[in-house]
C-alpha positions in Angstrom: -23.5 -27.8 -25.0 -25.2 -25.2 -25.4 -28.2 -25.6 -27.8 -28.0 -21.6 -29.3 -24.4 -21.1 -29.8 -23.0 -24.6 -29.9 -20.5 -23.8 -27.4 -19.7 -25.2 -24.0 -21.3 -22.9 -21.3 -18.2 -23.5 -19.3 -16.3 -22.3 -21.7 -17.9 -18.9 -22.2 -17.0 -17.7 -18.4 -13.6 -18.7 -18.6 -12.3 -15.1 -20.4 -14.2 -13.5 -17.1 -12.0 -15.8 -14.6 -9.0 -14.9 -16.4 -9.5 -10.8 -15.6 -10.4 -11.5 -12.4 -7.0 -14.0 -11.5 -5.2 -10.8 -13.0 -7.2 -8.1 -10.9 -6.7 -10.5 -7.8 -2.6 -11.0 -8.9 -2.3 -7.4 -8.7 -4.0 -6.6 -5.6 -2.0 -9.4 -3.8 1.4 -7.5 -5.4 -0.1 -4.4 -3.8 -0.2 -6.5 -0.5 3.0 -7.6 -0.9 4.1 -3.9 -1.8 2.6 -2.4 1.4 3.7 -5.6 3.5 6.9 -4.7 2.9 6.7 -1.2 3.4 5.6 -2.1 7.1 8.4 -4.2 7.3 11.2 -2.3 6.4 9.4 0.7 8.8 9.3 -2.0 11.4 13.3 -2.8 11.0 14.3 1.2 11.4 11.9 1.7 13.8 14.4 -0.8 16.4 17.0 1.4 15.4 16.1 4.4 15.0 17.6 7.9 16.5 16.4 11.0 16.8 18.0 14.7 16.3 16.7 18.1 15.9 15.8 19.7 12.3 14.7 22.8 10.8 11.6 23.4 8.4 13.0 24.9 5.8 10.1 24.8 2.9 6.7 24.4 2.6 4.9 23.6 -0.5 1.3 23.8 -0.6 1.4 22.7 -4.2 2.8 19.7 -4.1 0.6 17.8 -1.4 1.2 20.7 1.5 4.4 19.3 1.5 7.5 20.4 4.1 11.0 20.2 3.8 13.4 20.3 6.4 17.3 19.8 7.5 19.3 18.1 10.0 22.8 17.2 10.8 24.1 13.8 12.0 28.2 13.5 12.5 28.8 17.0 10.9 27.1 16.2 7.5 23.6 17.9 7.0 21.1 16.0 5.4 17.2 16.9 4.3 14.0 15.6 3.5 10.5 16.4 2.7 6.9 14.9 4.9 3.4 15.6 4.1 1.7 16.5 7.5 -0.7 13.9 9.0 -4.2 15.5 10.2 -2.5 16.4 13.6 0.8 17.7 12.9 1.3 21.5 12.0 4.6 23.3 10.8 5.7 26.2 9.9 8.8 27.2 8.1 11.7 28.0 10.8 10.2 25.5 13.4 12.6 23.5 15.3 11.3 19.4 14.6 12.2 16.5 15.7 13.9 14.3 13.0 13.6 10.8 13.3 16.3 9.3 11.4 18.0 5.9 10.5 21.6 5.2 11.5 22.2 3.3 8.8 21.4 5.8 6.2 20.6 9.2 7.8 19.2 10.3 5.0 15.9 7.6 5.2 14.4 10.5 8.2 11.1 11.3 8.7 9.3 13.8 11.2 7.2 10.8 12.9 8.5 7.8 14.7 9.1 5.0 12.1 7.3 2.9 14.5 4.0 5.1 13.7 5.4 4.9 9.8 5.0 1.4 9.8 0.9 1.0 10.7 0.5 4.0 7.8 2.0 1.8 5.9 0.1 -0.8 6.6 -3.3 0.7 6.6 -4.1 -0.6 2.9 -3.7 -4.0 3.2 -7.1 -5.0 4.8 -9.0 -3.1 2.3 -6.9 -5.4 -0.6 -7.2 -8.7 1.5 -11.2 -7.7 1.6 -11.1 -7.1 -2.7 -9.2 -10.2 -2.7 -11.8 -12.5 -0.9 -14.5 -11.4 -2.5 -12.9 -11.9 -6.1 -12.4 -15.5 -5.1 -15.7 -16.0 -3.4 -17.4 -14.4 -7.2 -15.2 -17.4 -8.8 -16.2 -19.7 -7.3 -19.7 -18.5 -7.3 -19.5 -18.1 -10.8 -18.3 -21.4 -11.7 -21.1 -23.5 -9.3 -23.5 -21.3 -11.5 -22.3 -22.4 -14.5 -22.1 -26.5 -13.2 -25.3 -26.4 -12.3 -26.5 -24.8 -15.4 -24.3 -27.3 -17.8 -25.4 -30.1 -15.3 -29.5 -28.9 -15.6 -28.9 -28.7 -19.5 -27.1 -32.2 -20.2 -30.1 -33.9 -18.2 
């Protein structure tokens, strides 16, 4: 017990543990979020085809964003990407669509392969947040033993 309050001092850092399991149970759905992602990137990328598209829009508004068209089996299709740091466009260019068989209209302007690790580039930054959460718990909690140990004697 705590001689001030009257209350347990293990008791007062629970509410603290509590926001923490819910930070940490969020960052691990964002892992699970971005996992997947990668996964799914990973599947079309075995199957993936490639055709040739048109830019047809740019706009710089909405995240420098292009559009463009292709045709697969006589039905056109379209789709927007955001440029990377190395690729440049211009409306009218000839592209390369990278496209899924399944569903031609899941395309993108980069192999899905390269999709996939974009996707992925998140999830050590999360797995970091999430280690150290834990390692504060249980920091926090041999604090507060020792403390409720040191007081009882």
């Amino acid at each position: 017990m705590n001689n001030i309050t009257g209350r347990s001092t293990l008791r007062s850092w629970h509410r603290p543990l509590w926001r923490m399991l819910i930070i940490a149970a969020l960052l691990i759905i964002g892992v699970t979020f971005f996992t997947y992602g990668w996964y799914a990137d990973r599947v079309v990328a075995r199957r993936e085809q490639t055709t040739s598209g048109t830019i047809v829009a740019h706009e710089p508004s909405n995240h420098d964003r292009y559009g463009y068209t292709f045709s697969v089996n006589n039905q056109t299709y379209s789709g927007f990407q955001v440029p990377y740091d190395r690729d440049q466009f211009a409306v009218g260019q000839v592209v390369t669509v990278h496209y899924d068989p399944l569903n031609p209209s899941n395309s993108a302007l980069v192999e899905y392969h390269e999709l996939s690790y974009r996707a992925l580039a998140p999830v050590p930054l999360l797995i970091a947040i999430i280690l150290f959460l834990v390692l504060f718990m249980f920091e926090r909690r041999r604090i507060a033993r020792r403390s409720t140990s040191s007081i009882s004697s």
